[in-house]
Gaussian input, Z-matrix of N, CA and C with variables (Angstrom, degrees):
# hf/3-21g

backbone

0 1
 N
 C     1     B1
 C     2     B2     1     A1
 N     3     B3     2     A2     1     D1
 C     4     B4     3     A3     2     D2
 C     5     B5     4     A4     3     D3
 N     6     B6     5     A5     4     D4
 C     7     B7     6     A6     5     D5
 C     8     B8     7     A7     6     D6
 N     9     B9     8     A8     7     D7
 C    10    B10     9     A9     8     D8
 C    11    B11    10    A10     9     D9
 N    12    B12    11    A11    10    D10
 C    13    B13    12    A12    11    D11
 C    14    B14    13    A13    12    D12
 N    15    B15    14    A14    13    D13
 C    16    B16    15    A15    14    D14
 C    17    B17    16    A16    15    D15
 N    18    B18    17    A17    16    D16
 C    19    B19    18    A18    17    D17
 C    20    B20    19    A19    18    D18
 N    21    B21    20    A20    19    D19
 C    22    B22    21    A21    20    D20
 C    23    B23    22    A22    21    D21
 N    24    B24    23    A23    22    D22
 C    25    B25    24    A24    23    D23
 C    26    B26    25    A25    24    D24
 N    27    B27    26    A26    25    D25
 C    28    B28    27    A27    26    D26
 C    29    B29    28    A28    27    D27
 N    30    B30    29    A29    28    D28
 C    31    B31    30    A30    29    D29
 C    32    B32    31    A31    30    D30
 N    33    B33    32    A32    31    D31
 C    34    B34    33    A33    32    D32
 C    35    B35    34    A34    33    D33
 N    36    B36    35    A35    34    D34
 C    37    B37    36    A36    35    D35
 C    38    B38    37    A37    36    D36
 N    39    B39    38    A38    37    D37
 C    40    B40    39    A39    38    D38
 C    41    B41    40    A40    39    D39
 N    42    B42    41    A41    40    D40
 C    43    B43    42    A42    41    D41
 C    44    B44    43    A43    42    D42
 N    45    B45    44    A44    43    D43
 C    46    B46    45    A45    44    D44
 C    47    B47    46    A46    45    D45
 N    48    B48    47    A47    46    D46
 C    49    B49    48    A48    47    D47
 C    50    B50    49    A49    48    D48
 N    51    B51    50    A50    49    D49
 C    52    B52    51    A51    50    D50
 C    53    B53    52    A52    51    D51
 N    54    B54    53    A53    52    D52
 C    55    B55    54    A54    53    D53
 C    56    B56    55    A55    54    D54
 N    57    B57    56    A56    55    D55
 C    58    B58    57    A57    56    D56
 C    59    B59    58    A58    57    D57
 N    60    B60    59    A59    58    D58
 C    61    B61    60    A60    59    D59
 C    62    B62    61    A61    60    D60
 N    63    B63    62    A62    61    D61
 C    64    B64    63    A63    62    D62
 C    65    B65    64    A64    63    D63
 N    66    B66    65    A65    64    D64
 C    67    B67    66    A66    65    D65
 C    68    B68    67    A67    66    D66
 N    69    B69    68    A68    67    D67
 C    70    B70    69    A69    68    D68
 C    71    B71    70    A70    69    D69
 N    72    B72    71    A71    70    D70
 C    73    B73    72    A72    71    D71
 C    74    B74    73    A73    72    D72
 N    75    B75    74    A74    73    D73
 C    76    B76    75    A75    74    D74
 C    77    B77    76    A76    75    D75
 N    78    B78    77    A77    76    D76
 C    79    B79    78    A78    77    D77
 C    80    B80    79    A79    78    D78
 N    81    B81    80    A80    79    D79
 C    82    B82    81    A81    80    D80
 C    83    B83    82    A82    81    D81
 N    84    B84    83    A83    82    D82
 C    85    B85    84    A84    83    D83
 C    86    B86    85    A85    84    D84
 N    87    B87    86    A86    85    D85
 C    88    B88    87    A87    86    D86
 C    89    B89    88    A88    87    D87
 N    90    B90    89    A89    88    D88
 C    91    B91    90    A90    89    D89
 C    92    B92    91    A91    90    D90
 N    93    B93    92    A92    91    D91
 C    94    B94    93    A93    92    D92
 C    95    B95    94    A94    93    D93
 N    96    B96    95    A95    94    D94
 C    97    B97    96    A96    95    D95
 C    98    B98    97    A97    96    D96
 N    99    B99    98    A98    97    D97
 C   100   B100    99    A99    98    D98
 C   101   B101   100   A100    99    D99
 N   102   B102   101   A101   100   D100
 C   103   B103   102   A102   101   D101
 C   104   B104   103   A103   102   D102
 N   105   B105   104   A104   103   D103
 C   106   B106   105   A105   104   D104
 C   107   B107   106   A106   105   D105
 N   108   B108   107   A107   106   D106
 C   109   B109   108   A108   107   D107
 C   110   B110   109   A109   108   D108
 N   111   B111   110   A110   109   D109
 C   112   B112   111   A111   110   D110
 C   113   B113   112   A112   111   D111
 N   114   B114   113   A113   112   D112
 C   115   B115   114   A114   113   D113
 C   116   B116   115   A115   114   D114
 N   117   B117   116   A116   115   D115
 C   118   B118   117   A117   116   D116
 C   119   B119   118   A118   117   D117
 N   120   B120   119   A119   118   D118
 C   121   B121   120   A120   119   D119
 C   122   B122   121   A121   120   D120
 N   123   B123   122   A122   121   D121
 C   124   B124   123   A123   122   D122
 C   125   B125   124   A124   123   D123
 N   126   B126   125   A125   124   D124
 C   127   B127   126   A126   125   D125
 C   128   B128   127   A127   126   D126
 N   129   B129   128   A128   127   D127
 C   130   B130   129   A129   128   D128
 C   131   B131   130   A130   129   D129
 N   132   B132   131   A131   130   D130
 C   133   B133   132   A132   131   D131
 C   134   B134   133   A133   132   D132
 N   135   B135   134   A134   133   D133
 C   136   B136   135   A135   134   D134
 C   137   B137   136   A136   135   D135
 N   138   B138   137   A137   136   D136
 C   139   B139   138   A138   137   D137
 C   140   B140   139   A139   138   D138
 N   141   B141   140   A140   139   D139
 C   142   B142   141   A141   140   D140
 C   143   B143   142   A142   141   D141
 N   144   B144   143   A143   142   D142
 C   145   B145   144   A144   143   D143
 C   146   B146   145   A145   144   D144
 N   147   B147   146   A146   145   D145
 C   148   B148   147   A147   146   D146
 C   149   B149   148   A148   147   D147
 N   150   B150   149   A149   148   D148
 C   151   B151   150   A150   149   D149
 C   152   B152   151   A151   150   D150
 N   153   B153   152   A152   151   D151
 C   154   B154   153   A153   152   D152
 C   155   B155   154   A154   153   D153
 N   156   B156   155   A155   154   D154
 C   157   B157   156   A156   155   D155
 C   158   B158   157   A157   156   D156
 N   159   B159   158   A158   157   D157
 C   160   B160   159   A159   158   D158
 C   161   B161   160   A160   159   D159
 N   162   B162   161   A161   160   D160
 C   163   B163   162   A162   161   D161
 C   164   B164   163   A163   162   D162
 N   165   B165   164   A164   163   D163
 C   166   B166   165   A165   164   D164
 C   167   B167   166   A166   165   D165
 N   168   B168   167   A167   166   D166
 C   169   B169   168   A168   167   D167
 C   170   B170   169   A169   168   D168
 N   171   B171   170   A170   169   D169
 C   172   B172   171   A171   170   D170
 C   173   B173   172   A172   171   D171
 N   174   B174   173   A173   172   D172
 C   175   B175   174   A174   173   D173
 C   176   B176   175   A175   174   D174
 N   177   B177   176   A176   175   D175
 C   178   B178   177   A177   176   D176
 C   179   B179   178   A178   177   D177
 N   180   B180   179   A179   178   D178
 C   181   B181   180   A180   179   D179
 C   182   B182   181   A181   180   D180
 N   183   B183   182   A182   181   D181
 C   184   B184   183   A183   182   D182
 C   185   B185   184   A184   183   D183
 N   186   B186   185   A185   184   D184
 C   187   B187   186   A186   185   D185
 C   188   B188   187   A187   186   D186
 N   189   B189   188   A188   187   D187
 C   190   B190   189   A189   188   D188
 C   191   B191   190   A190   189   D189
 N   192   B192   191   A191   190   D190
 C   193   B193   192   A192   191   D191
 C   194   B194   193   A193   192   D192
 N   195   B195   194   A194   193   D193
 C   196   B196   195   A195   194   D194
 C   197   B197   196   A196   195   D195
 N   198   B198   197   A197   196   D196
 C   199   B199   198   A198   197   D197
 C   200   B200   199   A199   198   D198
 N   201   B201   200   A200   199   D199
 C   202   B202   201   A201   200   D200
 C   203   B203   202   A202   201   D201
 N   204   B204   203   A203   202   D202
 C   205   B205   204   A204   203   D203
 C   206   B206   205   A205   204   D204

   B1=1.4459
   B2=1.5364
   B3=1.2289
   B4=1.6383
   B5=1.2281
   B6=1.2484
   B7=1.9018
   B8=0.9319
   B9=1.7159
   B10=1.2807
   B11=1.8986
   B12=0.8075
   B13=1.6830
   B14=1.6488
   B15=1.3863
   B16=1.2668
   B17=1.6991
   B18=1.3328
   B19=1.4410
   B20=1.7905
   B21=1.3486
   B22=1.7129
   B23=2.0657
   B24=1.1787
   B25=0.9932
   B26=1.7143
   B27=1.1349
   B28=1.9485
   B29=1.2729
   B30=0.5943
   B31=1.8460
   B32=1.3023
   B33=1.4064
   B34=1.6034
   B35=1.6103
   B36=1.3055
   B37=1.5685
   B38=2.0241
   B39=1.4622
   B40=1.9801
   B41=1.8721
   B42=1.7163
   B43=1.4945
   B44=1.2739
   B45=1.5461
   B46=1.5701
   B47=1.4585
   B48=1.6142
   B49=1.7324
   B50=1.4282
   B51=0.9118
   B52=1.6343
   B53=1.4389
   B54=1.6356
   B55=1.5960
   B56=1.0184
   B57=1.7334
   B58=1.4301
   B59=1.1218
   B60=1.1874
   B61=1.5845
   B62=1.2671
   B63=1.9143
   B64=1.3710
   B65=0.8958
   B66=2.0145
   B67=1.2539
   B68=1.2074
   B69=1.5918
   B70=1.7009
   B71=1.1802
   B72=1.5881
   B73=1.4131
   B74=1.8074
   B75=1.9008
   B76=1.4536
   B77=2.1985
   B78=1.9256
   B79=1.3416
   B80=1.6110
   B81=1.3684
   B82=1.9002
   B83=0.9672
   B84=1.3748
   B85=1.4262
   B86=1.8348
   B87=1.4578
   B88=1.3081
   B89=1.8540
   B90=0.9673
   B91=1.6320
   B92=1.8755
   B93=0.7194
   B94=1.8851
   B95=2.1557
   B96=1.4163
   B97=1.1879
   B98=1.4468
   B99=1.2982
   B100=1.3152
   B101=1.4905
   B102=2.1259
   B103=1.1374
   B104=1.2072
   B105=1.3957
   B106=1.6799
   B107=1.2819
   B108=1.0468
   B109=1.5467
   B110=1.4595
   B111=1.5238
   B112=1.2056
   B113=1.7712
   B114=1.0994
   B115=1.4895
   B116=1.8347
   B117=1.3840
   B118=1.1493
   B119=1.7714
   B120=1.3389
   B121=1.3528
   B122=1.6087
   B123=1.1973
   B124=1.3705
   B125=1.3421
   B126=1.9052
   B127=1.1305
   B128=1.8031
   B129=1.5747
   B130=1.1712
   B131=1.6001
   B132=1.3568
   B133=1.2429
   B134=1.7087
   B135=1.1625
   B136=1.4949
   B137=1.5721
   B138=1.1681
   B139=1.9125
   B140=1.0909
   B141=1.6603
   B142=1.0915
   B143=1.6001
   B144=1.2314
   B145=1.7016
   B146=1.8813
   B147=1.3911
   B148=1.0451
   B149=1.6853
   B150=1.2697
   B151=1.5631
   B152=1.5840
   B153=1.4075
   B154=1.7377
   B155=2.0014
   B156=1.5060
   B157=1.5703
   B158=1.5486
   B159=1.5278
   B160=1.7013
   B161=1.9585
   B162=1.1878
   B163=1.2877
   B164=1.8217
   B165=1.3733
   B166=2.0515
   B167=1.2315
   B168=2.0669
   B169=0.9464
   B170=1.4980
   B171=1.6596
   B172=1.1323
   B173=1.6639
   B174=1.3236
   B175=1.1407
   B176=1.3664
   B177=1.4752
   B178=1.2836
   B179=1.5094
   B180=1.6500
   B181=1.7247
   B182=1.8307
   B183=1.1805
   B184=1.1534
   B185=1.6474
   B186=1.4189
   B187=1.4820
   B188=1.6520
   B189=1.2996
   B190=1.7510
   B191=1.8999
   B192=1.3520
   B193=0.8424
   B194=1.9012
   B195=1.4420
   B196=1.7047
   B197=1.4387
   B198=0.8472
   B199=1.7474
   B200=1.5213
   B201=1.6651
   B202=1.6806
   B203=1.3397
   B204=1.4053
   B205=1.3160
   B206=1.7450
   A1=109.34
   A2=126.79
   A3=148.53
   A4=92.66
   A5=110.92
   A6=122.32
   A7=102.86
   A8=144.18
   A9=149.93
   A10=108.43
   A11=120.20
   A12=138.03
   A13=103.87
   A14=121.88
   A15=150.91
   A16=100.46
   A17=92.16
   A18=120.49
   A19=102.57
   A20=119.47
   A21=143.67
   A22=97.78
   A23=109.85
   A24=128.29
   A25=128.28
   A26=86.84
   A27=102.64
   A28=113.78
   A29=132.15
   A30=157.82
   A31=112.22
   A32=118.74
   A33=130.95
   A34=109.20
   A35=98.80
   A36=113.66
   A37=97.87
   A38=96.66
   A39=116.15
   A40=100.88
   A41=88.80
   A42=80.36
   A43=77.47
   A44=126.76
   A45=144.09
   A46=100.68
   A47=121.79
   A48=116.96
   A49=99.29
   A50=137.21
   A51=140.90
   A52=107.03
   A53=112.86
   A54=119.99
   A55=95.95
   A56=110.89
   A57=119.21
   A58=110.60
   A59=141.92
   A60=111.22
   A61=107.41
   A62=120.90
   A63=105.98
   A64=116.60
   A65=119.80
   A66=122.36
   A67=140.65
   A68=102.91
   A69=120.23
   A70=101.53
   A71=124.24
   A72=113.70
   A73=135.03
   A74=83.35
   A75=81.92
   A76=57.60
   A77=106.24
   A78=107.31
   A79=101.40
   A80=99.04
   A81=103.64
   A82=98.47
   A83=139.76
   A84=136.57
   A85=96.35
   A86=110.90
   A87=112.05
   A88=85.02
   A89=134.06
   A90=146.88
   A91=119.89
   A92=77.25
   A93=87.63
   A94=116.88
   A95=115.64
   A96=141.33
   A97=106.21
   A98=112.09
   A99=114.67
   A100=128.78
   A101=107.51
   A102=109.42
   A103=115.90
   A104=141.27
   A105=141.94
   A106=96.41
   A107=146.51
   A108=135.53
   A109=119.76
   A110=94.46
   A111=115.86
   A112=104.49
   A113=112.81
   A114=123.75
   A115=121.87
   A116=111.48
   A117=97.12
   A118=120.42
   A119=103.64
   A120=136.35
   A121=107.89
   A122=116.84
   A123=115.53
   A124=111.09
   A125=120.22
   A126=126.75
   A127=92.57
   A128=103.37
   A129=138.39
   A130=119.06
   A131=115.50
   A132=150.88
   A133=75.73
   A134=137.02
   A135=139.01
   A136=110.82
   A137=93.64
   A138=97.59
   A139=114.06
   A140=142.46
   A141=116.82
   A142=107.76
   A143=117.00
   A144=114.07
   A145=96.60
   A146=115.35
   A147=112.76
   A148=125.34
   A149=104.49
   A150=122.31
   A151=113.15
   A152=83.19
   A153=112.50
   A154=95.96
   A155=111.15
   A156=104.35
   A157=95.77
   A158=109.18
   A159=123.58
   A160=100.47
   A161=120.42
   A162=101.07
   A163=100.20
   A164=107.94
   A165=113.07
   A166=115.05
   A167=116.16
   A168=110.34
   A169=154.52
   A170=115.92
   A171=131.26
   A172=84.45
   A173=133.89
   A174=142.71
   A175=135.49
   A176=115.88
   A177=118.05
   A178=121.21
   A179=107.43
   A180=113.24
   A181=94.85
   A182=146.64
   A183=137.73
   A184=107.04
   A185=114.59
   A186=127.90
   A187=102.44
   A188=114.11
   A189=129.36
   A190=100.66
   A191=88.41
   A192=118.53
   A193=115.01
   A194=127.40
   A195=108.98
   A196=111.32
   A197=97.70
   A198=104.31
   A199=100.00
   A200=109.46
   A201=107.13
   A202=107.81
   A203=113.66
   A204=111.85
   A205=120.79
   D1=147.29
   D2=-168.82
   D3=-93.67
   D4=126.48
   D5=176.87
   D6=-84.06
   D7=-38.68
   D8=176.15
   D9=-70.34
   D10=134.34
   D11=-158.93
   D12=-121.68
   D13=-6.32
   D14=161.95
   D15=2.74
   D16=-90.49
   D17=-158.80
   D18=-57.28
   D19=-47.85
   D20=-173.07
   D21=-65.40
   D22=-41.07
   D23=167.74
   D24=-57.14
   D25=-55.38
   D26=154.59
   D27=-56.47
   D28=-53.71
   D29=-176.55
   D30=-54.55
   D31=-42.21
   D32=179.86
   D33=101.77
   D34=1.32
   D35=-149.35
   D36=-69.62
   D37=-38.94
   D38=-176.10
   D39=-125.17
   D40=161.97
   D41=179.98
   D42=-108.76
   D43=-173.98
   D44=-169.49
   D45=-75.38
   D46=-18.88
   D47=177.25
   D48=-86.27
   D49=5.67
   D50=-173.61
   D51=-85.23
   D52=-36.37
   D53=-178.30
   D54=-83.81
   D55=145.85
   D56=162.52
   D57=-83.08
   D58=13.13
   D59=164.78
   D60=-128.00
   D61=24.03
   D62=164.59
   D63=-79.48
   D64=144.80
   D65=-172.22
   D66=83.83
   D67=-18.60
   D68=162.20
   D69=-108.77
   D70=-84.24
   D71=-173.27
   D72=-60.02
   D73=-23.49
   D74=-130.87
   D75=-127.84
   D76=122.35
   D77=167.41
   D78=-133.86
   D79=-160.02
   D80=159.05
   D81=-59.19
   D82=-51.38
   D83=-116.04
   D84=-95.82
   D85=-51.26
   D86=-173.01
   D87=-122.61
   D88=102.35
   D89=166.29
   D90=-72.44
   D91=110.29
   D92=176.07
   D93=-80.89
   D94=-59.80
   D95=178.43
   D96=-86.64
   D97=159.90
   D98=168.19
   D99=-79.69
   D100=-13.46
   D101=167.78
   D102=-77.97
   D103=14.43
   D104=170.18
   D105=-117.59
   D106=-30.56
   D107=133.47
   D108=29.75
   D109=-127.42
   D110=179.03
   D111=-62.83
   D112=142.50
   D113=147.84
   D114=-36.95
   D115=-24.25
   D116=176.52
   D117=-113.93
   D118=5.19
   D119=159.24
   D120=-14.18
   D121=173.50
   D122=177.86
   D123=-100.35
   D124=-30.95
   D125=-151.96
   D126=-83.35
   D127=-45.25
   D128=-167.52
   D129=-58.75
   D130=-25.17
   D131=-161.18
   D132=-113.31
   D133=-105.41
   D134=-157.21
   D135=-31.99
   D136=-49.03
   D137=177.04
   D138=-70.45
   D139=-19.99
   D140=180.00
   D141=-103.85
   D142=-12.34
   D143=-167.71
   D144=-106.82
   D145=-35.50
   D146=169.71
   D147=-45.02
   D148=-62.35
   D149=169.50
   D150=-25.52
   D151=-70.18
   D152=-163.81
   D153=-53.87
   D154=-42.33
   D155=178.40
   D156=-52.53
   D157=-76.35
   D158=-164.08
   D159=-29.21
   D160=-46.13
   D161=-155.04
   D162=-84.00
   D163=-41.76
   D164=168.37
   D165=-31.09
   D166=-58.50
   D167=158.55
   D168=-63.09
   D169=11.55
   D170=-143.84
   D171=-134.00
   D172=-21.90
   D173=158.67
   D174=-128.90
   D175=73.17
   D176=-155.81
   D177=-67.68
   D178=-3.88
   D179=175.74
   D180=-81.55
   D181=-14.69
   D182=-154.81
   D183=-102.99
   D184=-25.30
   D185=160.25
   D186=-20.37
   D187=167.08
   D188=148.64
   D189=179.89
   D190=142.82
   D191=175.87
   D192=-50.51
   D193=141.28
   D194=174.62
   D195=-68.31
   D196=-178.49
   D197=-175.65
   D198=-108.02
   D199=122.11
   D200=171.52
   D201=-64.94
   D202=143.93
   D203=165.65
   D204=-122.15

C-alpha cells in the first residue's frame, strides 16, 4: 500500500486526514506528494486553514471579528 493518498485525494475520492502520513511525515515544511507541494495543493491548503479553524474553535475567547475597511 502507497502511504501518500496523493492521487485519491485529487480525485475527491480521500480528504488529506485519510492519509497516514499527513501532518506527521509528510508537511509544507518537508512534502512527500505533490498535494503538500505547492501552497495551493489540497493537502497543503487543508493543513494550513484546517488547523487554524481546529484551534479558533478550541478557544472561542481568542476569535475576532475582521476589521471593516
Amino acid at each position: 500500500m502507497q502511504a501518500c493518498q496523493c492521487p485519491a485525494i485529487i480525485r475527491g475520492v480521500k480528504k488529506p486526514t485519510d492519509c497516514a502520513i499527513f501532518g506527521t511525515v509528510c508537511t509544507p515544511r518537508d512534502p512527500i506528494g505533490s498535494c503538500m507541494v505547492s501552497a495551493e495543493g489540497a493537502c497543503a491548503a487543508y493543513y494550513k486553514y484546517r488547523r487554524g479553524i481546529i484551534r479558533r474553535c478550541s478557544d472561542a475567547h481568542s476569535v475576532t471579528r475582521p476589521l471593516l475597511q
